[in-house]
C-alpha positions in Angstrom: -27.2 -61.7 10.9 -24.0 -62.5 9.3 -20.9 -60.3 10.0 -18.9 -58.4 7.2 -15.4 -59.8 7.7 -12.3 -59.0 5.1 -9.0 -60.5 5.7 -5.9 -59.0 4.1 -2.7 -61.1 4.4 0.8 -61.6 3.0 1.3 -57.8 3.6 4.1 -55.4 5.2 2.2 -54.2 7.9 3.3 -50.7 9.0 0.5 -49.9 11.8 2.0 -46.4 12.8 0.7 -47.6 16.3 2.6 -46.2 19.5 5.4 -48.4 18.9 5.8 -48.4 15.7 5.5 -51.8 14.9 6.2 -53.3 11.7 4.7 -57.0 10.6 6.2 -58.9 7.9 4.1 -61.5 6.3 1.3 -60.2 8.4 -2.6 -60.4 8.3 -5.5 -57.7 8.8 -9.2 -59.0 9.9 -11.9 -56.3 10.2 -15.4 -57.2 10.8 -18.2 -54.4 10.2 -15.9 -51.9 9.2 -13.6 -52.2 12.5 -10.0 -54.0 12.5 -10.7 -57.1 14.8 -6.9 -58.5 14.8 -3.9 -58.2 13.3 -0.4 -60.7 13.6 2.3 -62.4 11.8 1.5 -65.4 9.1 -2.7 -66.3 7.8 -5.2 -66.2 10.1 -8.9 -69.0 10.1 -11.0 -68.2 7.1 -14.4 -69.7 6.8 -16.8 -69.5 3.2 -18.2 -66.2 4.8 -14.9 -64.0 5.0 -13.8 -61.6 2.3 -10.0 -62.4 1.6 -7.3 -60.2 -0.3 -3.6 -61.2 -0.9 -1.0 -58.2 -0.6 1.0 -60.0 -2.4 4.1 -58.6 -0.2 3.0 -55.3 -0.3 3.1 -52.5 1.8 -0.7 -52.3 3.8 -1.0 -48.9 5.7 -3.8 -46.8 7.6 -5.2 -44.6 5.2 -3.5 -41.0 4.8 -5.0 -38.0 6.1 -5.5 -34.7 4.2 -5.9 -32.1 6.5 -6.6 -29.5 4.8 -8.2 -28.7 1.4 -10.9 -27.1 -0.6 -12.5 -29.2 -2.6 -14.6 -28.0 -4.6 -11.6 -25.5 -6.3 -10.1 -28.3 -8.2 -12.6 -26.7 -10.9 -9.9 -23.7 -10.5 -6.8 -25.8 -11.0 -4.1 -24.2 -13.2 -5.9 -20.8 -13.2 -4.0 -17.7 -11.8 -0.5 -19.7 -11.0 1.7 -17.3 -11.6 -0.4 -14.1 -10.5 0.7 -11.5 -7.8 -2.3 -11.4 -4.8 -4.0 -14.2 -6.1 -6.5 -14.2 -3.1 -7.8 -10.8 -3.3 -7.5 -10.1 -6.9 -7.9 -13.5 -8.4 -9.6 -16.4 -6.1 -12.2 -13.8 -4.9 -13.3 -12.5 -7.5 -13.5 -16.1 -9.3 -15.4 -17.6 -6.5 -18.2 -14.5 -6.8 -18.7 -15.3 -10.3 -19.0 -18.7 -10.3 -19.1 -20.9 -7.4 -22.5 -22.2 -6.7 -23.9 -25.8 -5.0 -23.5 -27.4 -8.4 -20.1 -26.1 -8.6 -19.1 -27.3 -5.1 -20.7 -31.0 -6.2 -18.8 -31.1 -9.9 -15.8 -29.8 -8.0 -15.5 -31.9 -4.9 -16.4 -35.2 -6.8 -13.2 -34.0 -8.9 -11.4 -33.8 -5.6 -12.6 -36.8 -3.8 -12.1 -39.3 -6.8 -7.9 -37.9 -6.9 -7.8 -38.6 -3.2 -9.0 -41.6 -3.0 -7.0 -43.0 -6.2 -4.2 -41.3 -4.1 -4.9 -43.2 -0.7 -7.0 -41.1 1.3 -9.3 -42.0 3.4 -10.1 -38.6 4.9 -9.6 -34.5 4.5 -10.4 -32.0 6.2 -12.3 -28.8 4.0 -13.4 -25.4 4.5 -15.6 -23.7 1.8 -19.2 -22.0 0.7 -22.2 -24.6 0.0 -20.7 -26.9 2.4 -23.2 -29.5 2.7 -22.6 -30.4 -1.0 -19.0 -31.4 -0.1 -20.4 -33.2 2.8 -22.9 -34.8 1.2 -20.4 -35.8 -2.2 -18.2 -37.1 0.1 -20.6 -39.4 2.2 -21.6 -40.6 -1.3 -18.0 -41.5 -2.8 -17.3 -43.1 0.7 -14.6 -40.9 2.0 -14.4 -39.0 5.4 -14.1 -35.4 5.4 -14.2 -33.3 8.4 -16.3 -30.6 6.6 -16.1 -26.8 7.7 -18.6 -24.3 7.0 -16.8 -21.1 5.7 -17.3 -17.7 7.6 -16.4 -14.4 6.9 -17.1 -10.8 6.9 -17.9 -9.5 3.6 -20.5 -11.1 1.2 -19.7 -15.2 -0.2 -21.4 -16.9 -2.4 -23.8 -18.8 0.2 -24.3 -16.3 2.3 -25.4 -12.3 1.7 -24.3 -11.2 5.4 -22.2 -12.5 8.5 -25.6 -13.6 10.3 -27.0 -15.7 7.5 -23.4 -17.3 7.3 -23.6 -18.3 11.2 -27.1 -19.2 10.6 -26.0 -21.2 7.5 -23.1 -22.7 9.2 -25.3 -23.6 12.5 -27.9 -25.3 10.3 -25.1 -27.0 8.4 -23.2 -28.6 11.9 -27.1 -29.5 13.1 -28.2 -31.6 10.0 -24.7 -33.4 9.5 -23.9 -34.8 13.1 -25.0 -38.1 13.0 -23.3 -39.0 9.7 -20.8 -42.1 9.8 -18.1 -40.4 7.5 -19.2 -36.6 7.3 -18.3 -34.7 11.3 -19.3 -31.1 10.5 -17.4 -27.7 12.1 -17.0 -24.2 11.8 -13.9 -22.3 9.5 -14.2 -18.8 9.8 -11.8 -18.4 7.2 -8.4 -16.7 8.7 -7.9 -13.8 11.7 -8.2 -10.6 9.0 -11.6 -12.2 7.5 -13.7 -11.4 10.7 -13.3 -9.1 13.6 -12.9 -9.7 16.8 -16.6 -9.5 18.1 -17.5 -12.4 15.1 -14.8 -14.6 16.2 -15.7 -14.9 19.6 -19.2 -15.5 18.8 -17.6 -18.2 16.5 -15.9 -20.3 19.7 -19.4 -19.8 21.5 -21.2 -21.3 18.5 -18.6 -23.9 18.5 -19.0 -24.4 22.0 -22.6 -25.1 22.0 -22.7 -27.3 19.3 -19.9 -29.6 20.4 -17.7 -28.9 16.8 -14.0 -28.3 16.0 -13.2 -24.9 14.1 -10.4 -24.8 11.6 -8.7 -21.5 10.1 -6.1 -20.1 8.3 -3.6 -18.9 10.6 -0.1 -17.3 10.3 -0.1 -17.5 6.4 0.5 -14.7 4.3 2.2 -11.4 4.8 -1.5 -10.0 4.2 -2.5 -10.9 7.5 0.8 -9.8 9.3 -0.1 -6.4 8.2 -3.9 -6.7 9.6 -2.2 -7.8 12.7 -0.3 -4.4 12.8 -3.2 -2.4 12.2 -5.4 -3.7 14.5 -2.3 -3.9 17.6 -1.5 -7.2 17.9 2.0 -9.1 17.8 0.9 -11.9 16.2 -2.4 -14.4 14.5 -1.6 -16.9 17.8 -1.0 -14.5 20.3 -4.6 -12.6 19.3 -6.4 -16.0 19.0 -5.4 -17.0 22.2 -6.4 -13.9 23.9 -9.8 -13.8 22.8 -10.7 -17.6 23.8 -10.2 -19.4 20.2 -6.9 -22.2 21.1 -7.7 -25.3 22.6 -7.6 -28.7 21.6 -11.0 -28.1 19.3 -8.9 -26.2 17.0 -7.2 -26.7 13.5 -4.5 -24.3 12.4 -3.8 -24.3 8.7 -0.1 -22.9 7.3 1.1 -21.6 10.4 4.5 -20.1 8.3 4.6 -16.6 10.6 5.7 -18.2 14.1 8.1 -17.3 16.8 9.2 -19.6 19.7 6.3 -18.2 22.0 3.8 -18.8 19.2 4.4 -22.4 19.2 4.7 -23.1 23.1 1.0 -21.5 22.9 -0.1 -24.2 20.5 1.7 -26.6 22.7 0.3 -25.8 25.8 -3.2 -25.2 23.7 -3.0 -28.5 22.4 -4.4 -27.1 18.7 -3.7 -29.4 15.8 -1.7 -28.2 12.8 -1.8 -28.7 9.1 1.7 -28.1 7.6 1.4 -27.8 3.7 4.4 -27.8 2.1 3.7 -27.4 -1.7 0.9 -24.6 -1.0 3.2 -22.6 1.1 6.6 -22.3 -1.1 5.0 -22.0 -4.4 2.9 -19.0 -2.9 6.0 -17.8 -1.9 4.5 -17.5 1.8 7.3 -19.1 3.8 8.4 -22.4 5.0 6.3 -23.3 8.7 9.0 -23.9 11.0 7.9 -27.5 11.1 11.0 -29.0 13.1 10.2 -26.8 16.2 6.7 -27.7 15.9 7.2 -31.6 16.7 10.1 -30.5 19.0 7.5 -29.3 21.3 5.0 -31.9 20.7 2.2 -30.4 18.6 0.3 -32.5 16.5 0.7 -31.8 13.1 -0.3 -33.3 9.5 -0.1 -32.7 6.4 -2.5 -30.8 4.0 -2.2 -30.4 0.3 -5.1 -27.0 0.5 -6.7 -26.5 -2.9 -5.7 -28.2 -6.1 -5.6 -24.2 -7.4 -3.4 -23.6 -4.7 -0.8 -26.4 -5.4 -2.1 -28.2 -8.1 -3.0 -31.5 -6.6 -4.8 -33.3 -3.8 -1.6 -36.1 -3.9 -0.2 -36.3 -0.1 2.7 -38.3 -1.2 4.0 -35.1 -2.9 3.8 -33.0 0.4 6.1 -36.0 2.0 8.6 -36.0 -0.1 8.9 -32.3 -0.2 8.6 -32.0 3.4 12.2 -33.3 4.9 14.3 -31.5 2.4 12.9 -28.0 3.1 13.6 -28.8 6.9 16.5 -29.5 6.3 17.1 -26.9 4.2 15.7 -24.6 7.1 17.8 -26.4 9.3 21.2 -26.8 7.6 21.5 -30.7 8.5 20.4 -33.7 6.5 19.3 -36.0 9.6 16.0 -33.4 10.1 12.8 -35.6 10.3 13.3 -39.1 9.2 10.9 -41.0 7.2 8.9 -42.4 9.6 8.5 -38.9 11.3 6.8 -37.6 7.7 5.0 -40.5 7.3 3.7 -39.8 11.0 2.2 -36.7 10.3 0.6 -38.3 6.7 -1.2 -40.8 9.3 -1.5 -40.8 13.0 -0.4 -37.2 13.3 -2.8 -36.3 10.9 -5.9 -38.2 12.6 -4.8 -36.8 16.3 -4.8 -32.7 14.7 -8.3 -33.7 13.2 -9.3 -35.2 17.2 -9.9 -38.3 15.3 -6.8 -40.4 16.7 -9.2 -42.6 18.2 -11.1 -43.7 15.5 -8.2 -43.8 13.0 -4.5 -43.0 11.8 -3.4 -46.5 12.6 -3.7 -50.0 12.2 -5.2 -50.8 16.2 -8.0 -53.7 17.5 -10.9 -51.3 17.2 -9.8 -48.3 14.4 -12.2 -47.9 12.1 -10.6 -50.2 9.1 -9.1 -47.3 6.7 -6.4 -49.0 4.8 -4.6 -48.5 2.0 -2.7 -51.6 0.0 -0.3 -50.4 -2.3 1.2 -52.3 -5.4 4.1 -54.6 -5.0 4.8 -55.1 -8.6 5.6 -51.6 -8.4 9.2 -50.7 -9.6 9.1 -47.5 -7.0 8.0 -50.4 -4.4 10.9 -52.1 -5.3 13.7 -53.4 -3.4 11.9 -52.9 0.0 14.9 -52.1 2.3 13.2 -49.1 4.4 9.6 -48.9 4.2 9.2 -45.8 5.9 11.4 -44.0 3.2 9.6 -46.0 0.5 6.7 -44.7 1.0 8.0 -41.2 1.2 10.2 -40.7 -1.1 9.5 -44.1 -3.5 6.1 -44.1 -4.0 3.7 -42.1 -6.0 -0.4 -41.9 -5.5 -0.6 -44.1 -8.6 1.0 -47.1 -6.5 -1.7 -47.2 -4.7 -4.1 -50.3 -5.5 -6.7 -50.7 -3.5 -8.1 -48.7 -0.6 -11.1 -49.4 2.3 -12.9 -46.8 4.0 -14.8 -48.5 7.5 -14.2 -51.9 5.6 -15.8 -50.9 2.4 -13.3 -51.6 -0.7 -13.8 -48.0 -2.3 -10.9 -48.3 -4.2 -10.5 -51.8 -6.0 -7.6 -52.2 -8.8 -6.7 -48.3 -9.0 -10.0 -47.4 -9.6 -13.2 -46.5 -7.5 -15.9 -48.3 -6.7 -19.0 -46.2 -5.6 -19.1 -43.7 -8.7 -18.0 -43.6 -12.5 -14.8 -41.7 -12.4 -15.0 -40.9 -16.4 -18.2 -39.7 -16.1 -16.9 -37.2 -13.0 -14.3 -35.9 -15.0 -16.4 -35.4 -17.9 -18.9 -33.5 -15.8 -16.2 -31.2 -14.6 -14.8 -31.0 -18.4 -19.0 -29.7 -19.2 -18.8 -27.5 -16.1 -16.5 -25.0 -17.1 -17.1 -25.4 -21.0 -18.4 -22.1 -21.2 -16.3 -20.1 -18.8 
């Protein structure tokens, strides 16, 4: 049997590899949806091998969303500008009308922005999850695909047993999939009590899955923190068995210095979302002390009703200035540094640095090639800062997920995007 093999050449390699290596003029092979080699100038080609020219431009791993709710780009643009937007807004919203055919319409929306946008995988947390899972598989995307739980009645589950049972079910029939690797999200430290959370890390534990979480976000859950007697989200976490390296802290504004040694010495992954944060009017995550001590963070957009868009090169480009900002100096995180935590960083908070985050012999082959007739692409002096603060999702041009082209020419490949958007447009016609 004949082997799938794509060459990409005459591109600006920027593999985001331990040493950071940049190739000019250089060449990507993968064969069945693994890279096989990589180097300077154009490799053999034989009537059998796929080949693309970059035309010059800029060929990166593809970016990692980590962390989002997909199926709420139905929400987008409702409730911006309303106080306690989660309890007297989202809620409420999400009991009225989210449902399995809402999660589909809705996570279609999501996937299709992402991958026009360059990314090749998210992580989500929501109700119905194995629709997301399941959209997601189908539009070629990865997603590392949380199952929510919490303590009061959602829409896919009446009581906190049938949302274990739910979310036990859901892990169990999605962990063989090639782009779908299933966990648990109870949904912050105020949502269950402390009995439920440790049954969630024993869950966890026996099926072999990550858990993600809202942690240190909003001043709501500093006061559940007070009333229950404990000094902080990480501090209480960590006492009752929930840090390790299996776990995914979303937000993470409400730190001190002790906080973030734990998460150090825990070896949890972070998701810093920049936009989400400020225009909530939650805080700015002390991000600079984060990667001072080593803690793997990326870069999340959460919902698109949250901050308006799934677009990652938005969250870069905001991310620097409100360090520095923070920090009162303008050499605070270079461009590499953001770009880092869009890639790499991102991939090794998921626990998927292995497997991607970085153009390597043996990565699963998730690239993104962006435009080079681009005027934001254009001159090239730094490409690091190009790509964070030049470049928009639109300047993206074509994108593979495990060696499969799924974005070809700014637009998708494995679904009708107009017909996506329309269903979305029929979904809420009535609302």
């Amino acid at each position: 049997m004949t082997k799938s093999k794509t060459v990409i050449y005459n591109a600006n390699l920027i593999t985001m590899d331990d040493e950071n290596k940049v190739i000019d003029n250089g060449y990507l092979v993968f064969v069945d949806g693994l890279i096989h080699a990589l180097g300077t100038g154009v490799p053999e080609m034989d009537e059998n091998t796929d080949s693309l020219d970059a035309n010059g431009g800029l060929v990166t791993p593809g970016l990692i969303n980590c962390h989002t709710h997909a199926p709420m780009s139905l929400f987008r643009g409702l409730g911006d500008d309303e106080p306690d937007r989660l309890q007297r807004y989202i809620f409420p919203l999400e009991e009225k009308y989210v449902s399995p055919e809402f999660v589909r319409t809705g996570t279609a929306l999501s996937c299709v922005e992402m991958l026009l946008g360059g990314t090749t995988c998210f992580a989500d947390m929501y109700f119905f999850e194995e629709e997301v899972a399941a959209t997601a598989s189908e539009l070629g995307i990865r997603v590392l695909a949380g199952q929510t739980l919490m303590n009061r009645t959602a829409p896919d589950a009446a009581t906190i047993e049938d949302a274990f049972t739910r979310a036990i079910n859901f892990c169990e029939d999605w962990s063989l999939d090639d782009l779908v690797t299933p966990c648990l999200a109870p949904h912050a430290p105020y949502s269950l009590d402390t009995k439920q959370l440790k049954h969630v890390k024993n869950v966890a534990n026996d099926l072999g899955v990550k858990i993600q979480m809202h942690v240190a976000e909003s001043q709501f859950e500093m006061q559940h923190l007070q009333k229950i007697n404990q000094p902080s989200s990480i501090k209480y976490l960590d006492s009752i068995g929930l840090l390790d390296n299996q776990f995914l802290a979303a937000h993470c504004i409400h730190l001190d210095r002790n906080d973030i040694e734990l998460l150090a010495e825990r070896k949890c992954g972070v998701s810093h979302n920049p936009i989400a944060n400020t225009k909530g009017a939650h805080g700015t995550c002390p991000l600079f002390e984060l990667l001072q001590e080593e803690v793997e963070v990326g870069l999340g957009t959460d919902s698109a009703m949250s901050g308006n868009s799934l677009d990652l090169f938005r969250q870069m480009s905001l991310t620097a200035p409100l360090q520095r900002l923070r920090k009162n100096d303008r050499t605070v995180l270079v461009a590499r540094d953001i770009f880092r935590m869009a890639t790499i960083g991102g991939a090794k908070a998921l626990g998927m640095g292995e497997q991607t985050g970085s153009l390597e012999v043996g990565k699963w082959s998730d690239v993104v090639i962006f435009d080079a007739e681009s005027i934001r692409h254009t001159p090239l002096h730094d490409p690091y800062a190009t790509l964070v603060y030049s470049l928009q999702a639109s300047d993206v041009k074509d994108v593979f997920v495990g060696g499969r082209r799924v974005v070809k020419e700014k637009k998708i490949t494995l679904a009708d995007s107009d017909l996506i958007r329309k269903q979305g447009v029929n979904f809420i016609a009535d609302w």
